[in-house]
C-alpha positions as a LaTeX table, in Angstrom:
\begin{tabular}{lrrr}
\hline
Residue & $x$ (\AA) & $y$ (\AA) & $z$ (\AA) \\
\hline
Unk1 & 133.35 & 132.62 & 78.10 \\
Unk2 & 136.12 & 130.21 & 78.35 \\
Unk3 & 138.47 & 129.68 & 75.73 \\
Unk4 & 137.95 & 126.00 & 74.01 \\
Unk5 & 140.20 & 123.68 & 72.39 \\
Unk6 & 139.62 & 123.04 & 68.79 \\
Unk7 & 138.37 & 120.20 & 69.21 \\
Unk8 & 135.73 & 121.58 & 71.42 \\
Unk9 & 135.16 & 124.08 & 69.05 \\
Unk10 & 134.61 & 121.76 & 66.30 \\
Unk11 & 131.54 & 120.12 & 68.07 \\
Unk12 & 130.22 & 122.94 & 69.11 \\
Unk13 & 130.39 & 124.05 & 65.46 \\
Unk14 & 128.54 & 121.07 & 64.33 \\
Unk15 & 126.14 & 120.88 & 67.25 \\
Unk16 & 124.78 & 124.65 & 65.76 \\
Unk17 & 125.03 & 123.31 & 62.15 \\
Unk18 & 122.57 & 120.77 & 63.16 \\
Unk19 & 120.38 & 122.56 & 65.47 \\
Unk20 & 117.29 & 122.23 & 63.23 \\
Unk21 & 117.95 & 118.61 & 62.38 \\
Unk22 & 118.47 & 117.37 & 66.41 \\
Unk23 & 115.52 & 119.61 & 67.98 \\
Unk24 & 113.37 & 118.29 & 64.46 \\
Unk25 & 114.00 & 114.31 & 65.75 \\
Unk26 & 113.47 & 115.62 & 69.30 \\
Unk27 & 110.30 & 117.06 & 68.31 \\
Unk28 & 110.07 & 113.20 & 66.46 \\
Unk29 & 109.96 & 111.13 & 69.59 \\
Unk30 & 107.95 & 113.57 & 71.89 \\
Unk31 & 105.46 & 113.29 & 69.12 \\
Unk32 & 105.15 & 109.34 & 69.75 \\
Unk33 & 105.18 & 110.26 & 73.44 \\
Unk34 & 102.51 & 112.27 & 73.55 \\
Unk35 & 100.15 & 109.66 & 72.09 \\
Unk36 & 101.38 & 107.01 & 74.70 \\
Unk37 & 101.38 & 109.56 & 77.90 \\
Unk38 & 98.23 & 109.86 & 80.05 \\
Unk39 & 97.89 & 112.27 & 82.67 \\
Unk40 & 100.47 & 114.81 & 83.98 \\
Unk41 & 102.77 & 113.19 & 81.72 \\
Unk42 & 100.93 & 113.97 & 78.83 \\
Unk43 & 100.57 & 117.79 & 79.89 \\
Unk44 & 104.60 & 118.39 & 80.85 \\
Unk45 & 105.26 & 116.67 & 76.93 \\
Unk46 & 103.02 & 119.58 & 75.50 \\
Unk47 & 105.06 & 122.09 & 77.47 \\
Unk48 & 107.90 & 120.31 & 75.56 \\
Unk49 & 106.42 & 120.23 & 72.14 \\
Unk50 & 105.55 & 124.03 & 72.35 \\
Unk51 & 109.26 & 124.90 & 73.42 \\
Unk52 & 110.66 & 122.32 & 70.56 \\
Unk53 & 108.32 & 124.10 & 67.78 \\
Unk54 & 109.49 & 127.57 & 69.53 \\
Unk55 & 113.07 & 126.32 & 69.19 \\
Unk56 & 112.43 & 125.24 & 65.30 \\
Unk57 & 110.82 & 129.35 & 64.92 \\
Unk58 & 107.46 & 127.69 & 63.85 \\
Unk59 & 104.93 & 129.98 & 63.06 \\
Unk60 & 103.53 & 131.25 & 66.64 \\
Unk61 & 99.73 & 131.12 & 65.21 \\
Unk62 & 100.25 & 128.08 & 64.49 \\
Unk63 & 102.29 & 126.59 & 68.05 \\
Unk64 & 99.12 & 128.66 & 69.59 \\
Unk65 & 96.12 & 126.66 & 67.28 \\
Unk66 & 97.89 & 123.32 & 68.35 \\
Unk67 & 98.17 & 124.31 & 72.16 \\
Unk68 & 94.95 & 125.53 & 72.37 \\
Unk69 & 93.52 & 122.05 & 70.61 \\
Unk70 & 96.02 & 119.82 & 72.03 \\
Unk71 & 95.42 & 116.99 & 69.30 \\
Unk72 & 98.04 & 114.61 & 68.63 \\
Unk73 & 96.98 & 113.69 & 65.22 \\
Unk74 & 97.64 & 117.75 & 64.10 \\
Unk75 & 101.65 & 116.89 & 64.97 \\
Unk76 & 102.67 & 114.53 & 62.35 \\
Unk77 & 101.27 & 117.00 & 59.83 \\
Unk78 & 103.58 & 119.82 & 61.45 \\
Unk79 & 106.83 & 117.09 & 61.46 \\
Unk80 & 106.55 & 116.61 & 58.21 \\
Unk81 & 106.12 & 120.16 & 57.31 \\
Unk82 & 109.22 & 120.73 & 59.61 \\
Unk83 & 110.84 & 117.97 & 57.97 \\
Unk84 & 110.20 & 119.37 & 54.50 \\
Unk85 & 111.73 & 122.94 & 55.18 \\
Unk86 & 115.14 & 121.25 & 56.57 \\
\hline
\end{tabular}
């Protein structure tokens, strides 16, 4: 690994002190996505939405259920459960 400079240190730092918070609004808009998508598009944003919850260590009984029912109205229940832990 390369050394850094400070400065590059210092966002680095803060990128990983807000890890939960960016992949959490990430999870935000793919959520408001998901219910405008049709098609393919749809499909490759619940590839996304599974890696985001994986990413935020959601329960993996949980990321499975919502896969397996692919229902948009299920993931504003889980954001704000997300958003309630942070």
């Amino acid at each position: 690994m390369p050394d850094y400079t400070p400065y590059q240190r210092k966002i680095i730092e803060r990128y990983y002190r807000n890890y939960d918070a960016i992949k959490t609004q990430k999870l935000a808009e793919l959520v408001t996505e998901v219910y405008l998508a049709e098609g393919k598009a749809r499909e490759r944003l619940w590839t996304r939405i599974e890696k985001t919850l994986q990413d935020l260590e959601f329960p993996a009984t949980r990321i499975t259920h919502l896969m397996e029912k692919r229902d948009p109205a299920l993931l504003p229940g889980i954001l704000r459960e997300i958003q309630g832990q942070s």
